[in-house]
C-alpha positions as CSV (number, residue, x, y, z in Angstrom):
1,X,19.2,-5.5,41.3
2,X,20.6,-5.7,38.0
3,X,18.5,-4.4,35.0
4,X,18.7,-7.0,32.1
5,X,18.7,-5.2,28.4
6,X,16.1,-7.2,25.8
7,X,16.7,-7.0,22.2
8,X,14.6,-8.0,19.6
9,X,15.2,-11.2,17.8
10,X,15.7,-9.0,14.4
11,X,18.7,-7.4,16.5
12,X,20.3,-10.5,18.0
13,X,20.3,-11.9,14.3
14,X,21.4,-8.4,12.8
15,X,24.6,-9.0,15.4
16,X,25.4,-11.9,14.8
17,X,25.6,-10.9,11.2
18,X,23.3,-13.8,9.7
19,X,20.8,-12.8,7.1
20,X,17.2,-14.3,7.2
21,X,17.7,-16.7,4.5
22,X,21.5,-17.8,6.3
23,X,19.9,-18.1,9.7
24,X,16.6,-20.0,8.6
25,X,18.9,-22.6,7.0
26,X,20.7,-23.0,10.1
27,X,17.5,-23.6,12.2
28,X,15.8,-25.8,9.8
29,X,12.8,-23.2,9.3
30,X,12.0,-21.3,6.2
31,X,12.6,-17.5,6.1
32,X,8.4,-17.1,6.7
33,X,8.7,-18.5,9.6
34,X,11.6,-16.6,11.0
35,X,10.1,-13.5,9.8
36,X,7.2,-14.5,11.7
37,X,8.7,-14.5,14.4
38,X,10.9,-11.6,14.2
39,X,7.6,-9.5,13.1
40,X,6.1,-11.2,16.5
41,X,3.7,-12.4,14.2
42,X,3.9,-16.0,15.9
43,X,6.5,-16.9,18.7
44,X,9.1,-19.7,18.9
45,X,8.4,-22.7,20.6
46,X,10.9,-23.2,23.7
47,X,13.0,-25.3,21.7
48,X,13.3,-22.9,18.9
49,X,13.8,-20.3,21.2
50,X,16.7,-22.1,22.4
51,X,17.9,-23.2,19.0
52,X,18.2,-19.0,18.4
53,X,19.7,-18.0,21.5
54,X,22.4,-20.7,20.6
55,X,22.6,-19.6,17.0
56,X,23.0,-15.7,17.9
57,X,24.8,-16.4,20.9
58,X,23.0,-14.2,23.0
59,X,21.0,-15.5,26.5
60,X,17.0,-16.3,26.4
61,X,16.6,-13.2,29.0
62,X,18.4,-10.7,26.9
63,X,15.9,-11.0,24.0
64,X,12.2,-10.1,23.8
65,X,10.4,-13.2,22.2
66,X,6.9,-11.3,22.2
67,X,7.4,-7.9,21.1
68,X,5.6,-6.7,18.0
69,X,7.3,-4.0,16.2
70,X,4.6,-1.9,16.1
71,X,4.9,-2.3,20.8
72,X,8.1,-1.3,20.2
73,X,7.4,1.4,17.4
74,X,4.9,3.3,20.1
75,X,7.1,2.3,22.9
76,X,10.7,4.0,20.8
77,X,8.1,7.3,20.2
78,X,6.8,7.5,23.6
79,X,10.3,7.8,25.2
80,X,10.8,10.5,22.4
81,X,8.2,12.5,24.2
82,X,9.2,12.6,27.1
């Protein structure tokens, strides 16, 4: 079985070189709410999940919607223990 790789929706944004502001305008949300998300603060509805994948170009099962950075903070120094 093939292992899928998740990004975060900072990093799909980060590579598809679009800053906040640029990528809120394109999705019709302000910046708060895309930071929001990003922070895993709220999540995107399906729709606006799919209006990001499309935006980033990246596939709803390669990013994480629901990951707070501060999961993937103890997650990042967990593996560092090891």
């Amino acid at each position: 079985m093939e292992k899928i790789f998740k990004i975060t929706l900072e990093a799909a944004r980060v590579n598809a070189r679009l800053r906040q502001r640029e990528a809120a305008e394109k999705l019709g949300i302000t910046v708060e709410t895309l930071r929001n998300y990003e922070v895993g603060r709220t999540s995107p509805t399906v729709e606006m999940a799919d209006k990001l994948c499309t935006l980033y170009n990246v596939p709803r099962e390669n990013i994480n919607f629901f990951c707070k950075r501060s999961s993937l903070k103890a997650l990042v120094n967990s593996s560092k223990a090891n």
